[in-house]
VEXMI-864379 format. One record per atom (N, C-alpha, C): residue number from 0; residue in one letter; x, y, z. Coordinates in Angstrom, 1 decimal. Example, Ala and Ser with C-alpha at 12.3 -4.5 7.8 and 13.67 -1.06 7.14 Angstrom:
2
  num  residuo      c1      c2      c3
    0        a    13.2    -5.7     7.8
    0        a    12.3    -4.5     7.8
    0        a    13.2    -3.3     7.8
    1        s    12.8    -2.2     7.1
    1        s    13.7    -1.1     7.1
    1        s    12.9     0.0     7.9
! end
This chain:
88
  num  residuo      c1      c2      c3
    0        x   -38.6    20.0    13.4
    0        x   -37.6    20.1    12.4
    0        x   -36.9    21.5    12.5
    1        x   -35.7    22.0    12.4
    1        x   -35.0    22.8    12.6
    1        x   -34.8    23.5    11.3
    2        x   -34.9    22.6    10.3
    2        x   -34.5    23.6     9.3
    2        x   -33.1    23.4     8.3
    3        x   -32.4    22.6     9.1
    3        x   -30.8    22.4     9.0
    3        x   -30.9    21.3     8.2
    4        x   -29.9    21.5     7.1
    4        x   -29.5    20.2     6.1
    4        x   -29.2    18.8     6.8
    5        x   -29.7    18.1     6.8
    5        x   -29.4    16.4     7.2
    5        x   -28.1    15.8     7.3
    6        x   -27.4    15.5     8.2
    6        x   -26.3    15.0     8.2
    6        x   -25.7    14.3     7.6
    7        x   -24.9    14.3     6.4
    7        x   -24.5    13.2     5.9
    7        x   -23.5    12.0     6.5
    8        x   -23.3    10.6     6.5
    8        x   -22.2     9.9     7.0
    8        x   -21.5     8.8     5.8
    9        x   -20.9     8.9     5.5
    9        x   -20.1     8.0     5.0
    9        x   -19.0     6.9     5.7
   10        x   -19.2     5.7     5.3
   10        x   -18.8     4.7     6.1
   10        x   -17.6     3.8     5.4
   11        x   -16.5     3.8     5.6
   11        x   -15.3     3.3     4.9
   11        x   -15.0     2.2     5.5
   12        x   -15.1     0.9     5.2
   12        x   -14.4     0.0     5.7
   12        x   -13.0    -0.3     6.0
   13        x   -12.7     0.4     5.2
   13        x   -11.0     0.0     4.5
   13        x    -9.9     1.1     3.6
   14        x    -9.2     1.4     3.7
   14        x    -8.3     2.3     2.7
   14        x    -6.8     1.2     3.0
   15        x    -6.5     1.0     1.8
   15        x    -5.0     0.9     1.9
   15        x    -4.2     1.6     1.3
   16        x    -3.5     1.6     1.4
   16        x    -2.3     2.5     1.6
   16        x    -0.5     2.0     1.4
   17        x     0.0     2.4     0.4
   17        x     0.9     2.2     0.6
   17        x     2.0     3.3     0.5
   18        x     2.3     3.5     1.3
   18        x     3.3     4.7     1.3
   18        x     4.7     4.7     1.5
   19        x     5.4     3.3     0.5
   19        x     6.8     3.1     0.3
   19        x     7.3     4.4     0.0
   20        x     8.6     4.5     0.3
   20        x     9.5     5.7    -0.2
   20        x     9.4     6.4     0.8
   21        x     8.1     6.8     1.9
   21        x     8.1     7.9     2.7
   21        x     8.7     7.6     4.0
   22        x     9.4     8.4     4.5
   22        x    10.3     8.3     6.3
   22        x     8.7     7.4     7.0
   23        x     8.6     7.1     8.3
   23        x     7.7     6.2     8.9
   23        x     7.2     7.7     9.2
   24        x     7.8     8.8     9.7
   24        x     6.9     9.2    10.5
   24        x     6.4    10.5     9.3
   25        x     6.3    10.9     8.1
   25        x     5.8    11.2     7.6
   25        x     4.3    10.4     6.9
   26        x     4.8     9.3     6.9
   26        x     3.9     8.3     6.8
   26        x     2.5     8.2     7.9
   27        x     3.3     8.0     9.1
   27        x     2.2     8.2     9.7
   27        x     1.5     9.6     9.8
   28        x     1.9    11.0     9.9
   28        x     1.3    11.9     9.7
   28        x     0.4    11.6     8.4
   29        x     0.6    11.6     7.2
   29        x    -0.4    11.3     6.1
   29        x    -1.4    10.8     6.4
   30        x    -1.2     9.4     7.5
   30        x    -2.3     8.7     8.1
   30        x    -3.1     9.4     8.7
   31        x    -2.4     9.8    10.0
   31        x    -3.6    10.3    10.6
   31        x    -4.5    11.9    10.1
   32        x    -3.9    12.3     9.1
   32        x    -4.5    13.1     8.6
   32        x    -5.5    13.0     7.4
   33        x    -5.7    11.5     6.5
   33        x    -6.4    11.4     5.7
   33        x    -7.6    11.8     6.0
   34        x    -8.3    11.0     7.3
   34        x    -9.6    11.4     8.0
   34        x    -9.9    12.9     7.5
   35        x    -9.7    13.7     7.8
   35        x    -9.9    15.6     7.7
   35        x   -10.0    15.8     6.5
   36        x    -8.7    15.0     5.5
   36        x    -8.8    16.0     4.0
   36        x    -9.8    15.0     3.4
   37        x   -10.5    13.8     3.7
   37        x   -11.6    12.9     3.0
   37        x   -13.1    13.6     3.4
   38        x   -12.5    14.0     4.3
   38        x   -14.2    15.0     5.0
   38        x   -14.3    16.3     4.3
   39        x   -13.1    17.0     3.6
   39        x   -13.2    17.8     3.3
   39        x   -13.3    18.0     1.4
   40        x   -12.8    16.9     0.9
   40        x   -12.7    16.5    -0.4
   40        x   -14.2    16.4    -1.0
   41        x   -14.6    14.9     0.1
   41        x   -16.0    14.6    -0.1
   41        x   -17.7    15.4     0.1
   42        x   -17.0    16.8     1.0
   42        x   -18.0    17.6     1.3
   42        x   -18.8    17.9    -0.1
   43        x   -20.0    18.0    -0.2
   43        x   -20.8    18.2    -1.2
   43        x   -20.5    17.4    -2.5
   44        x   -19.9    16.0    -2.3
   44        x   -20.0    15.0    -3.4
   44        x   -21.4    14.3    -3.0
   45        x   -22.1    14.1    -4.2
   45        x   -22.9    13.1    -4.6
   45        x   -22.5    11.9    -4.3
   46        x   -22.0    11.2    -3.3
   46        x   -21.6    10.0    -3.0
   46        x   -22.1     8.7    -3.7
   47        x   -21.6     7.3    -4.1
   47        x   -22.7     6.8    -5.2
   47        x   -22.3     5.4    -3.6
   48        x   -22.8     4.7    -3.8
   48        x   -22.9     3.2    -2.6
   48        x   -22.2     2.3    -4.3
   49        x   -20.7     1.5    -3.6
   49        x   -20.6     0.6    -4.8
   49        x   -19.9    -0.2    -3.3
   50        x   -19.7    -1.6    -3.9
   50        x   -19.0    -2.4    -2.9
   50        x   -17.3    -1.9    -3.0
   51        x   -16.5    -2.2    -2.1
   51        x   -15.2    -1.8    -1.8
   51        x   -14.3    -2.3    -3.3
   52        x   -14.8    -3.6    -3.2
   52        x   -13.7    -3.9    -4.7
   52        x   -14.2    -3.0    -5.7
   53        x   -15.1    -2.4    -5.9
   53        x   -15.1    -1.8    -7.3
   53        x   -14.5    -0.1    -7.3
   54        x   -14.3    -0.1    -5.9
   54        x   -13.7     1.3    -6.1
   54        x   -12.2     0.9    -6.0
   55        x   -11.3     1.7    -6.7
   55        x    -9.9     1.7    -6.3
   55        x    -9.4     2.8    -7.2
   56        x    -9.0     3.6    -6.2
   56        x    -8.5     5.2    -6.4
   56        x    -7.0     5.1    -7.3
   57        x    -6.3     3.6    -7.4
   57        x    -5.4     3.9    -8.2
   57        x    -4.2     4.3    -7.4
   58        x    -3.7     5.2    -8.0
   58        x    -1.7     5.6    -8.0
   58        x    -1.8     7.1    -7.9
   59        x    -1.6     7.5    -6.7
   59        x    -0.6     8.6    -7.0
   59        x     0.7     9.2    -6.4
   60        x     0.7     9.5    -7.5
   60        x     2.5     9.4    -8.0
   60        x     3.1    11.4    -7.5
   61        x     3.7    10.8    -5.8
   61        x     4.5    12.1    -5.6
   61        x     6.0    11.8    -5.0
   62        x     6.2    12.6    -5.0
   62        x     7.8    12.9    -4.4
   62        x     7.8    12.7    -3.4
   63        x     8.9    12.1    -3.0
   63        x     8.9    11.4    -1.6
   63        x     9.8    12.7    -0.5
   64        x     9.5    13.8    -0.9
   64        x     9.6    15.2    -0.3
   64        x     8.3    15.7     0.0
   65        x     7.8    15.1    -0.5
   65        x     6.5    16.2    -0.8
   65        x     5.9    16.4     0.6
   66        x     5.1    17.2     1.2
   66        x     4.6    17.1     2.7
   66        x     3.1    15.9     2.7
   67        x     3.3    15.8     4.4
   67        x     2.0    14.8     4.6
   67        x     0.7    15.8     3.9
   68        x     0.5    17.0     4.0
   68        x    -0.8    17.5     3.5
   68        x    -1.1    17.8     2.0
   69        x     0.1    17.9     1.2
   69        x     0.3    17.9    -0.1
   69        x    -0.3    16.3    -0.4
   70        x     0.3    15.2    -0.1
   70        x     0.1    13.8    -0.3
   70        x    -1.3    13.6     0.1
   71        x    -1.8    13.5     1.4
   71        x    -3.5    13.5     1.6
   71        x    -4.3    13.8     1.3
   72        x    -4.1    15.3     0.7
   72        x    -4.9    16.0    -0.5
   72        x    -5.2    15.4    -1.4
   73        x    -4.1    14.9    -2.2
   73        x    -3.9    14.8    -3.5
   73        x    -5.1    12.8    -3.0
   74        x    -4.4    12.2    -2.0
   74        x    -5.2    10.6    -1.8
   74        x    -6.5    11.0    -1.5
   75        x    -7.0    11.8    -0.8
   75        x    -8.4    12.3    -0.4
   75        x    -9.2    13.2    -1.8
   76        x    -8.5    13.9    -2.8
   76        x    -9.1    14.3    -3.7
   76        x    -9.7    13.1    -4.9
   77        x    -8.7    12.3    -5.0
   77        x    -9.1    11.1    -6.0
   77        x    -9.9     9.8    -5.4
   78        x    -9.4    10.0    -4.2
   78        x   -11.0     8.8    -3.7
   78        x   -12.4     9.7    -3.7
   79        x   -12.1    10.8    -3.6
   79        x   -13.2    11.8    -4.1
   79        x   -14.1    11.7    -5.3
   80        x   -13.4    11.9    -6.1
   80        x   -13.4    11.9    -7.8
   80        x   -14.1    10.5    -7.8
   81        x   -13.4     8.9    -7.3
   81        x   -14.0     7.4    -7.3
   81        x   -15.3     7.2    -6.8
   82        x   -15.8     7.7    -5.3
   82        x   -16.5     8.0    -5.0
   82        x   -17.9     8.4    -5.5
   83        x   -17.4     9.7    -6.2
   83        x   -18.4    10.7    -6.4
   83        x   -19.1    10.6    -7.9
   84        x   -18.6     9.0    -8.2
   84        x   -18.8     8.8   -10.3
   84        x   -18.1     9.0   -11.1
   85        x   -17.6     9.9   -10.7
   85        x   -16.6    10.0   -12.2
   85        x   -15.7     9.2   -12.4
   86        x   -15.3     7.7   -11.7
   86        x   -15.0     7.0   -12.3
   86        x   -13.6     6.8   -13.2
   87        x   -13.0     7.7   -13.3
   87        x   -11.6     7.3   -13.6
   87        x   -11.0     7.2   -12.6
! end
């Protein structure tokens, strides 16, 4: 044993997404960037195991200006929050 904290993995089957209002290719940036800000949201969350229907992070509600990192923060911070128990 090395000493080193244990790897955590979290395993997502599914995220949907809808990201009406945004150009396609802002859209797709948001995409491929959720991965990074969910690894970074979720770092040091208590993660809880629920089945997929019971989690649903809901709405949020930005400006269809707003940038892809502003937007995946804000989606990766509240599947955080769902995730991690707190539950609203």
């Amino acid at each position: 044993m090395n000493g080193s904290a244990p790897k955590r993995r979290v395993h997502i089957d599914r995220i949907e997404l809808d990201l009406r209002g945004l150009s396609p290719a802002k859209a797709n940036e948001a995409a491929r960037a959720l991965g990074p800000a969910l690894a970074r949201a979720l770092a040091g969350c208590a993660v809880r195991i629920a089945p997929a229907e019971s989690i649903d992070a809901g709405t949020v509600r930005t400006l269809s200006t707003a940038e892809a990192h502003t937007l995946t923060t804000a989606i990766a911070n509240r599947i955080a929050r769902k995730v991690g128990g707190e539950g609203r």
